[in-house]
TORMARTI-271461 format. One record per residue (C-alpha): residue number from 1; y, z, x. Coordinates in steps of 0.001 Angstrom, whole numbers, plus 500000, padded with zeros to 6 digits. Layout:
N
[NUM; [Y; Z; X]]
...
This chain:
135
[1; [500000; 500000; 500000]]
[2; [503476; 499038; 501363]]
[3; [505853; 502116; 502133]]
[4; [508786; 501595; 500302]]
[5; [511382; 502697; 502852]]
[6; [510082; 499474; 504971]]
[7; [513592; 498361; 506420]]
[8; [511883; 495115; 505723]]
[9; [511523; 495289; 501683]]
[10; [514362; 493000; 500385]]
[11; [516179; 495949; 498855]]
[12; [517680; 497153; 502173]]
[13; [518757; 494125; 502849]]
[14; [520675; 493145; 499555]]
[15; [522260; 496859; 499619]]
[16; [524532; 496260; 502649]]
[17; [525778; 492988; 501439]]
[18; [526273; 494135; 498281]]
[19; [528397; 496824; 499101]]
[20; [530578; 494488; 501402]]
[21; [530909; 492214; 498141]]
[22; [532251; 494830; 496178]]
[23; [534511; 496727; 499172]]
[24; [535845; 493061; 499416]]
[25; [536543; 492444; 496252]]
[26; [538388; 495444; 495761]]
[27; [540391; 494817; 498567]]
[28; [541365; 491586; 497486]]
[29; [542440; 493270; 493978]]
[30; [544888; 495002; 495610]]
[31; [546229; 492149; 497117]]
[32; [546883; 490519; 493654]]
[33; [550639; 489977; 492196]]
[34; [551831; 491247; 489125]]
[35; [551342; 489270; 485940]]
[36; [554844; 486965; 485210]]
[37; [556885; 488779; 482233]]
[38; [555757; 485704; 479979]]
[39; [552148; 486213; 480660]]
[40; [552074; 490100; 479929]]
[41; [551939; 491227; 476283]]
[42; [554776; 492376; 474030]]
[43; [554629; 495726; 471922]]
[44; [554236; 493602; 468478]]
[45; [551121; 492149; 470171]]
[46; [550054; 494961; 471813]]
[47; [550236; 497087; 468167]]
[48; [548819; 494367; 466477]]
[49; [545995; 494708; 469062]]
[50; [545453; 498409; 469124]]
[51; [546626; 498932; 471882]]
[52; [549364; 501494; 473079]]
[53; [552600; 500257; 473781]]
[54; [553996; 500400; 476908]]
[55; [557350; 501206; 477907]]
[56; [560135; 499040; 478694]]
[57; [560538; 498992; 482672]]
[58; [563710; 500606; 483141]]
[59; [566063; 499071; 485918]]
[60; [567143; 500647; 488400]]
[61; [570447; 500720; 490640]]
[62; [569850; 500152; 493965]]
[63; [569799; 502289; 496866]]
[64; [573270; 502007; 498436]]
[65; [573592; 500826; 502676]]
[66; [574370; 504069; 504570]]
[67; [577874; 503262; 506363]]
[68; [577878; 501760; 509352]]
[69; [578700; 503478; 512557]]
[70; [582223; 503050; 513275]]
[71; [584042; 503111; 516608]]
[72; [587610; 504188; 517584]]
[73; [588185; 503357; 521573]]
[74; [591859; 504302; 520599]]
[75; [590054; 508071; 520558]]
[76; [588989; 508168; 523686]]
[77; [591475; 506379; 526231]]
[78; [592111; 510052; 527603]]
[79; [588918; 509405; 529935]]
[80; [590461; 506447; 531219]]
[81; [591381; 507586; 535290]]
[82; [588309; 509747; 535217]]
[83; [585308; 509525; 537535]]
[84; [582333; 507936; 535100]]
[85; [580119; 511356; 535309]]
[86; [577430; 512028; 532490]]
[87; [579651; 514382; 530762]]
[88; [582626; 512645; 530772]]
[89; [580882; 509229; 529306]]
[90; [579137; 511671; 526646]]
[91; [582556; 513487; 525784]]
[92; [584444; 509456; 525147]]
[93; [581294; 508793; 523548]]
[94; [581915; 511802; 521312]]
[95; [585409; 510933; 521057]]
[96; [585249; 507472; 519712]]
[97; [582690; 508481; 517159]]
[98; [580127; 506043; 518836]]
[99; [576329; 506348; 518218]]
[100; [575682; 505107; 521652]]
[101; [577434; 504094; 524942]]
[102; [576605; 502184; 527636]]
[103; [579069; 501810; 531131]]
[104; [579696; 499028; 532609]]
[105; [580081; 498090; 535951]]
[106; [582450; 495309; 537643]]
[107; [580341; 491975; 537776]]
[108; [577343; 493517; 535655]]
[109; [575569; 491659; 533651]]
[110; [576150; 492735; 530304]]
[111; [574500; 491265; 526589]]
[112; [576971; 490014; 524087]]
[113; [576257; 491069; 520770]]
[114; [578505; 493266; 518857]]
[115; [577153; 496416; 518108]]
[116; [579488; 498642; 515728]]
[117; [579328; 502196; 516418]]
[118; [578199; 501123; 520192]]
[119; [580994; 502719; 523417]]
[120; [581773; 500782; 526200]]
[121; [582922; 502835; 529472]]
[122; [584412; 499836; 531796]]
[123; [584660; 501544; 535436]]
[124; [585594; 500444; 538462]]
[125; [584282; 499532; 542012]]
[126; [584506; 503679; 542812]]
[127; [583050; 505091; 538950]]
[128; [586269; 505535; 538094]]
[129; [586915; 504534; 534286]]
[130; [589226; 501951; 533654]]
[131; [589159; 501097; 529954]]
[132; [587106; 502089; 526835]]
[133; [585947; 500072; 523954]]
[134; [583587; 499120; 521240]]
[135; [581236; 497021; 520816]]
């Protein structure tokens, strides 16, 4: 008599694939878009059905943008004649109300983009800070 917990009998070998089938179609089920409004039924029909209604989808306002960073550079021209030092770029950073700041050395090579809310510490040849802006 065959045992019947042979890895062999064709049970055990449907199970596995079976479960993938169903694992897969779930998965894909999640994957699915929303029914178009036209294709969805209305309350009459749904009543008429016997069905519960369901409610109206409400709309919502959306979520407002939080304010950009801004930048005054007017704020913080008192480090200009000041030796660059960690403190002093963090206090005109401070100062002009910047999220970040970055110094920037004669001939450096610097990227362009404007970036509001961004300090720029302009020093010279000795670290010495010459202007400050945004950007």
């Amino acid at each position: 008599m065959p045992n019947r917990n042979d890895a062999s009998h064709p049970l055990h070998r449907l199970l596995p694939m079976a479960v993938l089938a169903l694992g897969l179609s779930l998965a894909l089920s999640a994957c699915a878009s929303p029914r178009p409004a036209a294709e969805m039924a209305s309350s009459a029909e749904q009543a008429a059905a016997g069905q519960p209604a369901s409610e109206p989808a409400t709309p919502t306002q959306p979520t407002p943008m939080p304010a950009a960073p801004t930048c005054n550079a007017e704020a913080a021209k008192s480090a200009i004649g000041k030796t660059a030092d960690a403190a002093t770029v963090e206090r005109a950073r401070t100062a002009a109300g910047g999220h970040t700041v970055r110094v920037l050395k004669p001939g450096q090579i610097i990227t362009k983009e404007y970036m509001d809310g961004r300090v720029n510490v302009h020093v010279d040849e000795k670290n010495v800070i010459v202007d400050v802006g945004c950007g």
